[in-house]
py3Dmol code that shows the C-alpha trace and the ligand (Angstrom):
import py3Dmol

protein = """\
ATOM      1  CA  UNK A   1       0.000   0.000   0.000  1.00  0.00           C
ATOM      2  CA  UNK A   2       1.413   3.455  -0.769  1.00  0.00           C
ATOM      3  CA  UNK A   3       0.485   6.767   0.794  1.00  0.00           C
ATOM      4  CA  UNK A   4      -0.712   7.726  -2.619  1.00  0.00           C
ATOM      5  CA  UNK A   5      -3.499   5.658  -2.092  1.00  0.00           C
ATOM      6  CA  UNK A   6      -3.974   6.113   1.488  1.00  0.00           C
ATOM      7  CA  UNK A   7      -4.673   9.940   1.049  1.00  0.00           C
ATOM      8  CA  UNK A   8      -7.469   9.753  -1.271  1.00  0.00           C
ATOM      9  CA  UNK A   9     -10.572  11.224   0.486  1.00  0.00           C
ATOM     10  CA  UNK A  10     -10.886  13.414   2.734  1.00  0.00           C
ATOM     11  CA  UNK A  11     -10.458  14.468   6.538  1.00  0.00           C
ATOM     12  CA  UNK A  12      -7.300  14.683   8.325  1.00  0.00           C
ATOM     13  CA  UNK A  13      -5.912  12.462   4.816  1.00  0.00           C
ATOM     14  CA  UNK A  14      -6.355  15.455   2.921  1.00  0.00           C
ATOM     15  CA  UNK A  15      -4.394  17.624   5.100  1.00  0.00           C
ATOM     16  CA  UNK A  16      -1.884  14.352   5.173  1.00  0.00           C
ATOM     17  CA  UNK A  17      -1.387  14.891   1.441  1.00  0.00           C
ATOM     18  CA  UNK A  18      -1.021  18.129   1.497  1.00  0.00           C
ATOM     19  CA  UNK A  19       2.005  18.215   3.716  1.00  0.00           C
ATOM     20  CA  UNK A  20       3.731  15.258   1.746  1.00  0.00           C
ATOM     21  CA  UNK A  21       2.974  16.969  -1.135  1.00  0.00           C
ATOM     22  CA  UNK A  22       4.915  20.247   0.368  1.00  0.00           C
ATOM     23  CA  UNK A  23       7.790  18.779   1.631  1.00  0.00           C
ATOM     24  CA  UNK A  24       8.321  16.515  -1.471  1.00  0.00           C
ATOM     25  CA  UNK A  25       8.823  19.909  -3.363  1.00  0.00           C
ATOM     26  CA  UNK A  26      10.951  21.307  -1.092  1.00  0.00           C
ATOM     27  CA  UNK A  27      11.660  25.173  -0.912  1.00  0.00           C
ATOM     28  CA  UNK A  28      12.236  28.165  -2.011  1.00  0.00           C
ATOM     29  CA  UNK A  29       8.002  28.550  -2.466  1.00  0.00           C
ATOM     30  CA  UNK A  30       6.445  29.259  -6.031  1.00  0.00           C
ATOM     31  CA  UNK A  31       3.568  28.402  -7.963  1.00  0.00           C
ATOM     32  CA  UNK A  32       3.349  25.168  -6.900  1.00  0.00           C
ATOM     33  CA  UNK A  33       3.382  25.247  -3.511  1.00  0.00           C
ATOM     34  CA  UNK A  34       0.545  28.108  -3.878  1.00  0.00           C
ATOM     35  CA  UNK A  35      -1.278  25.544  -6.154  1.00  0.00           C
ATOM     36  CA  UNK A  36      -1.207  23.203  -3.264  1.00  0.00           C
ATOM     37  CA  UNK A  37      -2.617  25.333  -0.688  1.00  0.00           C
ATOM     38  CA  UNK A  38      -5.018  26.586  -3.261  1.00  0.00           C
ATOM     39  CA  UNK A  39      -5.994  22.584  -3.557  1.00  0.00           C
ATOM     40  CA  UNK A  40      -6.010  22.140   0.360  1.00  0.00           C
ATOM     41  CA  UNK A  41      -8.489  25.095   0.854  1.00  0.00           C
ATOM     42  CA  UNK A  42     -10.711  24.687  -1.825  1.00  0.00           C
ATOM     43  CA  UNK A  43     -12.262  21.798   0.447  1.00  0.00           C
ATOM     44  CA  UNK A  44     -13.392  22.762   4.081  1.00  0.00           C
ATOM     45  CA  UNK A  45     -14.540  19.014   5.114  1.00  0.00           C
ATOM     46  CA  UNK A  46     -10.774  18.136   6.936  1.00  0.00           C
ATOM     47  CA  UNK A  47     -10.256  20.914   9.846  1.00  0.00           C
ATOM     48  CA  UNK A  48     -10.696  18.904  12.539  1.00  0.00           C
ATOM     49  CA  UNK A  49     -12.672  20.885  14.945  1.00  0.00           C
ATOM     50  CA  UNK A  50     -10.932  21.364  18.075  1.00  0.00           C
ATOM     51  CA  UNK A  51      -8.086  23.377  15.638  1.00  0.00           C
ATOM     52  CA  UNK A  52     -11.673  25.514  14.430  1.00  0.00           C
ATOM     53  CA  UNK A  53     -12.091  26.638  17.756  1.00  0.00           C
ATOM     54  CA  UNK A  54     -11.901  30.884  18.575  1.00  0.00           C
ATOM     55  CA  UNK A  55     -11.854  32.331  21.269  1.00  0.00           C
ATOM     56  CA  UNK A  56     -13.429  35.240  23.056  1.00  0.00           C
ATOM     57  CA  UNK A  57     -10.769  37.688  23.711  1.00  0.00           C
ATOM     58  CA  UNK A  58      -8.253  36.806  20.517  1.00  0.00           C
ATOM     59  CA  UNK A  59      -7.586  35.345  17.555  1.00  0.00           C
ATOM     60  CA  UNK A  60      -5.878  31.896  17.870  1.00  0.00           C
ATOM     61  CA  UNK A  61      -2.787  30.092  16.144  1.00  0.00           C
ATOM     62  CA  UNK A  62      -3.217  26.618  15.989  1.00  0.00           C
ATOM     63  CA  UNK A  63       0.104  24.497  14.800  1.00  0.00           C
ATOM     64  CA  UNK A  64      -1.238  21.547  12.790  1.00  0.00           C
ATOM     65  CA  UNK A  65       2.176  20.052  11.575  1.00  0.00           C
ATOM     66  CA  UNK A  66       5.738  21.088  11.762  1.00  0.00           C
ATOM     67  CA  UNK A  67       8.622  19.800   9.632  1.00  0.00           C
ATOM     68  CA  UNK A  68      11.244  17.166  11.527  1.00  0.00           C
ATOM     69  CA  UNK A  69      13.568  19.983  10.368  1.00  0.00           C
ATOM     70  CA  UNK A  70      11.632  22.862  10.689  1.00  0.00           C
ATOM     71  CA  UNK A  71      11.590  24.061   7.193  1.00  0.00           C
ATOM     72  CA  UNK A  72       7.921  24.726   7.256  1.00  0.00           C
ATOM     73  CA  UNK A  73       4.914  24.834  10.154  1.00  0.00           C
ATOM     74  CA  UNK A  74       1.232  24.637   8.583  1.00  0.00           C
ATOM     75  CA  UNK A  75      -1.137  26.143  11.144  1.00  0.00           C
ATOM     76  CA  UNK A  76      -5.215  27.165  11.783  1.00  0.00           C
ATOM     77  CA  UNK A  77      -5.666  31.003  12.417  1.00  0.00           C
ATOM     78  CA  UNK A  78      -8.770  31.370  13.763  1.00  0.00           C
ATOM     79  CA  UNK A  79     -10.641  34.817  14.192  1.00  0.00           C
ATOM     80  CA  UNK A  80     -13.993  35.381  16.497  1.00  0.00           C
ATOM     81  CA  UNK A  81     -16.135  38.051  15.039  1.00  0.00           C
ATOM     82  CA  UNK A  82     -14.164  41.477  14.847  1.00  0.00           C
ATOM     83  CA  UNK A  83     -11.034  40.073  15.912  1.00  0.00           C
ATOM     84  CA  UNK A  84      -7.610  41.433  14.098  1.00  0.00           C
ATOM     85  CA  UNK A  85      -3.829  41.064  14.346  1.00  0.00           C
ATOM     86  CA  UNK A  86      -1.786  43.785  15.207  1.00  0.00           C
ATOM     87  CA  UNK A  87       0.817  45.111  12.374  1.00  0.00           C
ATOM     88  CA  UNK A  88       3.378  42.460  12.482  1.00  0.00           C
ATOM     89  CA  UNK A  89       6.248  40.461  10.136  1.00  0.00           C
ATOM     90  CA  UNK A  90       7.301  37.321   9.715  1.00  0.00           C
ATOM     91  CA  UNK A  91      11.029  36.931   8.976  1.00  0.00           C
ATOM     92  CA  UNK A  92      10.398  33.863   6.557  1.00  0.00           C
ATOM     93  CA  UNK A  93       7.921  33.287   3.818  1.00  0.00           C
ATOM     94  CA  UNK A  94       4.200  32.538   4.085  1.00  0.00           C
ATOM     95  CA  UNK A  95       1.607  31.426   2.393  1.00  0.00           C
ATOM     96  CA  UNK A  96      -2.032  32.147   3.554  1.00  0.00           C
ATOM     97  CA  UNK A  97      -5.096  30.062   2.383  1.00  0.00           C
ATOM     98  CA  UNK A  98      -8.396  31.366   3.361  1.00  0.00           C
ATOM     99  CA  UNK A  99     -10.484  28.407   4.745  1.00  0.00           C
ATOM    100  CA  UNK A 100     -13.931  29.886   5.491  1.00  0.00           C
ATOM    101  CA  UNK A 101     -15.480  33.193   6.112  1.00  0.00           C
ATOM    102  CA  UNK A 102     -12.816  35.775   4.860  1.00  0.00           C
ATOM    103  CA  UNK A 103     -10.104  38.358   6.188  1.00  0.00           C
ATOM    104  CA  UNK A 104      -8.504  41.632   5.383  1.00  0.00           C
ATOM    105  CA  UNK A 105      -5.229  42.437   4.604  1.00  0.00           C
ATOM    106  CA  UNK A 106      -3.190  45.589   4.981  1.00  0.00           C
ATOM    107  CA  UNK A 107       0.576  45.865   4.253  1.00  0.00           C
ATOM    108  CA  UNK A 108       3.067  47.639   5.018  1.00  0.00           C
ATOM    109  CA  UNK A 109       6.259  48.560   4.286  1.00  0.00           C
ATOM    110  CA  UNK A 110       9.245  51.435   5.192  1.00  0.00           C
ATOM    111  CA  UNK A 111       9.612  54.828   3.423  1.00  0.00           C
ATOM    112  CA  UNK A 112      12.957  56.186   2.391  1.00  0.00           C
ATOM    113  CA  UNK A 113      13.115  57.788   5.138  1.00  0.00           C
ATOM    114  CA  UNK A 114      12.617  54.570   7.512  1.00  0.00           C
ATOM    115  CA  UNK A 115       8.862  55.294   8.325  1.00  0.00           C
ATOM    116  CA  UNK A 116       6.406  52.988   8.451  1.00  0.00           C
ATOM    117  CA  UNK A 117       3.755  53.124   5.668  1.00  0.00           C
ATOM    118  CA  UNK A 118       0.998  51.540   4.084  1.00  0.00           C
ATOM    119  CA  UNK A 119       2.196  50.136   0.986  1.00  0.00           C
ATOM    120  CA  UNK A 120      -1.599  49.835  -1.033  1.00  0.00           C
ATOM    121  CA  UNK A 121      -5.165  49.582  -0.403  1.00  0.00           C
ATOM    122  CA  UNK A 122      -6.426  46.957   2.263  1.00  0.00           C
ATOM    123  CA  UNK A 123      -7.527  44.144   0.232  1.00  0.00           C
ATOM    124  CA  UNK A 124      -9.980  40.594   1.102  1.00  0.00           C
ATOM    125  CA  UNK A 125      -9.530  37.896   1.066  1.00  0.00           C
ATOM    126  CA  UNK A 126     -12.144  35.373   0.241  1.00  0.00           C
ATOM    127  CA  UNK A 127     -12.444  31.138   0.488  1.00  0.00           C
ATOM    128  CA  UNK A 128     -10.302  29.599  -1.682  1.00  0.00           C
ATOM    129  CA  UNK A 129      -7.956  32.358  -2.510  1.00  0.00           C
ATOM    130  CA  UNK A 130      -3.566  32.382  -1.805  1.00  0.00           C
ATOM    131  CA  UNK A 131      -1.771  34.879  -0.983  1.00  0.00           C
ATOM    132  CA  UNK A 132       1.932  35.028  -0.690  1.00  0.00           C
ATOM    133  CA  UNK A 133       4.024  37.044   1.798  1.00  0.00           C
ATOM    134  CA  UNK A 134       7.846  37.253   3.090  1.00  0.00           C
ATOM    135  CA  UNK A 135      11.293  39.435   3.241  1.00  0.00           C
ATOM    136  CA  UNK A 136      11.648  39.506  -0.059  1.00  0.00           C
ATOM    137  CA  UNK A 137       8.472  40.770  -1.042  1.00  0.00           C
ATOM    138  CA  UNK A 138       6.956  42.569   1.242  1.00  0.00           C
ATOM    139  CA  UNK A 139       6.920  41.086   4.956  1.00  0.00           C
ATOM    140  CA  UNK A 140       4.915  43.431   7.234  1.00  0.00           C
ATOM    141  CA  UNK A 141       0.945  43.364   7.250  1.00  0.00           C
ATOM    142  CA  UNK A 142      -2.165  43.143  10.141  1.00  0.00           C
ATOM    143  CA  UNK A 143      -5.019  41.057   9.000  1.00  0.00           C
ATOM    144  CA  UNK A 144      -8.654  41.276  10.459  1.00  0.00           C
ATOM    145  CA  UNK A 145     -11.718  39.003  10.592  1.00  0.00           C
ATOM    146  CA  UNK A 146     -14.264  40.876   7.384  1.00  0.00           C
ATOM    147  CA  UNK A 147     -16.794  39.767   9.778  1.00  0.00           C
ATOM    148  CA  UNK A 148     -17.914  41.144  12.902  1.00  0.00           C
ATOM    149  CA  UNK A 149     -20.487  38.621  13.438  1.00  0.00           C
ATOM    150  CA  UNK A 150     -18.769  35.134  12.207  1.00  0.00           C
ATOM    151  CA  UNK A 151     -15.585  33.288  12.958  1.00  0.00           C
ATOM    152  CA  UNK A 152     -12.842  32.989   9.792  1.00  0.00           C
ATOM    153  CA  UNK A 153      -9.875  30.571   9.467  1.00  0.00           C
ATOM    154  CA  UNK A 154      -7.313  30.581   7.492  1.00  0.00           C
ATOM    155  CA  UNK A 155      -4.554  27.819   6.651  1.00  0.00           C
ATOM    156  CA  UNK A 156      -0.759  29.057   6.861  1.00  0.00           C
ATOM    157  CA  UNK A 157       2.154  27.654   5.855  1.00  0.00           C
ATOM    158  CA  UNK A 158       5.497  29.307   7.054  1.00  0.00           C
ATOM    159  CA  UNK A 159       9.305  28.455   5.808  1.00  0.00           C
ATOM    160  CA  UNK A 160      10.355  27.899   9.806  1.00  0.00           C
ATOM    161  CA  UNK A 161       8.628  26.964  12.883  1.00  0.00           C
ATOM    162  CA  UNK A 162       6.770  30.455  13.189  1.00  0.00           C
ATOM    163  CA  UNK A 163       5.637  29.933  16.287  1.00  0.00           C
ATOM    164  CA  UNK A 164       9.354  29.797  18.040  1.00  0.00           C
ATOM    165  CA  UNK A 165      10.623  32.359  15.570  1.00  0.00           C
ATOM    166  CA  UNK A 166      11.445  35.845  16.978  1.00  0.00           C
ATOM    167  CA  UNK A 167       9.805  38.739  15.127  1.00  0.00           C
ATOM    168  CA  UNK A 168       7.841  42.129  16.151  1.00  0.00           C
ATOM    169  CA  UNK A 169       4.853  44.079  16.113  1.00  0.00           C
ATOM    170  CA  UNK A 170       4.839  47.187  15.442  1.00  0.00           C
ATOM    171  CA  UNK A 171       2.611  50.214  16.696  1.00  0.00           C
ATOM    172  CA  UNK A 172       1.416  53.014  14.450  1.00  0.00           C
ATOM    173  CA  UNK A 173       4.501  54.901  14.724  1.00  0.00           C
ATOM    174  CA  UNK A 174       6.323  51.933  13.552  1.00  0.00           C
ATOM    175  CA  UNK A 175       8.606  51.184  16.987  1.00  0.00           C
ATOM    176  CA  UNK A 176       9.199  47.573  17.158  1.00  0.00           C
ATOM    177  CA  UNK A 177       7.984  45.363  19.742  1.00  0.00           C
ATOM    178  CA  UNK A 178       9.776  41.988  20.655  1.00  0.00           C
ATOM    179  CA  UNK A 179       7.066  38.949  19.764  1.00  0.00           C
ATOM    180  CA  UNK A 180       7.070  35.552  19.484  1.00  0.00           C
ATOM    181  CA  UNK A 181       3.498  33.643  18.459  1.00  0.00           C
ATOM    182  CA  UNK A 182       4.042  30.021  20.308  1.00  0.00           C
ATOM    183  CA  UNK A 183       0.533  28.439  19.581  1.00  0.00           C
ATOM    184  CA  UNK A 184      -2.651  28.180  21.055  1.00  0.00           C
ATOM    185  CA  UNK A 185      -2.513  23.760  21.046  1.00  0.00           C
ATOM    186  CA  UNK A 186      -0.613  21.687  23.112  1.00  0.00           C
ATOM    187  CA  UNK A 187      -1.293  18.320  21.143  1.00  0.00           C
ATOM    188  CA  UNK A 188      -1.510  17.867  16.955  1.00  0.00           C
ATOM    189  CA  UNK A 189      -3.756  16.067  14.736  1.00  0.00           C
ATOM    190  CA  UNK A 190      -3.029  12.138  14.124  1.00  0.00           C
ATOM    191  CA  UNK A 191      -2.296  12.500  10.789  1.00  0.00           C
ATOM    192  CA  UNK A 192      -0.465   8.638  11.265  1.00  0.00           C
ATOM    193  CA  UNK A 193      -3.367   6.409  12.076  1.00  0.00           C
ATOM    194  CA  UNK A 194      -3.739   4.786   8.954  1.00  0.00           C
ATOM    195  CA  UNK A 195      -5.523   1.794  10.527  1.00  0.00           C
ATOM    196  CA  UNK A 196      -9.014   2.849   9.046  1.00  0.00           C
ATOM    197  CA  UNK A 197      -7.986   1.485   5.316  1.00  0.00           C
TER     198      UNK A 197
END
"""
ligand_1 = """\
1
FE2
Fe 0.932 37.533 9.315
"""
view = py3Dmol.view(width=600, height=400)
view.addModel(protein, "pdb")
view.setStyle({"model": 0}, {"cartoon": {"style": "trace"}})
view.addModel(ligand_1, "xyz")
view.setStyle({"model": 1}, {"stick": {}})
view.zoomTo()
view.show()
């Protein structure tokens, strides 16, 4: 029996595939690693729902798989109704996939004169669409929930374990602030038990 065959369906399979699919292509990201997430998203039947979960006060960050080596970290974002990030960055590349309900995004990016600026018009994002971010092209954004009366989730997948990486946020004025995520789960999803075929 091969994983090939194993992965057809759906559930936690589907998100199974998806991550042997990634790390079989290895990095730097491009089109097909978009084309994946695009794939992964198009179907909302595998988030298992205790990574689906929001919660009152703030959004949450829920680590569904992380590379042996640390390459790449998928996680769940999940917004309550209203709920927003502040401005932040990254430090390694991203890929966001929205899930279900749908998000805005703002970037940002530094003037000549090292202020922090808007770098275009806030833009959604809706099910189904991929959006690439990172250093080199364009790292810094807040995202909100479009919805003040729903929960949205998006899928990310970053090029380290983002939620040990050291990055900032940044306030209006664009002074730094020292951040790292860590994530809201203590456990993952079985993606192994394969007893079921
Ligand atoms: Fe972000």
């Amino acid at each position: 029996m091969t994983l090939a065959l194993v992965d057809a369906g759906s559930g936690v399979a589907r998100l199974r595939g998806f991550i042997r699919d990634f790390a079989e292509l290895g990095g730097p990201p491009g089109a097909s690693h978009a084309a994946l997430l695009r794939d992964l998203v198009a179907h909302d039947d595998w988030l298992p729902d205790a990574y689906a979960q929001p919660d009152p006060d703030r959004y949450r960050q829920y680590l569904l798989h992380c590379d042996s080596r640390e390459r790449f970290s998928v996680v769940s974002f999940v917004w309550g109704p209203g709920q927003r990030t502040p401005i932040h960055d990254h430090r390694t590349w991203g890929l966001v996939g929205v899930l279900r309900g749908a998000e805005v995004v703002r970037n940002y990016g530094w003037s000549g004169d090292g202020a922090l600026i808007r770098t275009g018009p806030a833009h959604r994002l809706e099910p189904g669409d991929v959006e690439a971010f990172g250093p080199d092209i364009g790292d810094i954004h807040s995202v909100s929930n479009a919805y003040d009366d729903r929960v949205s989730i998006s899928i990310h997948v970053y090029g380290d374990n983002i939620g040990a990486v050291q990055r900032a946020t940044y306030d209006s004025a664009g002074r730094p602030k020292r951040f790292i995520s860590g994530y809201a789960n203590d456990s993952l999803p079985n993606l192994w038990d394969l007893s079921s075929r």
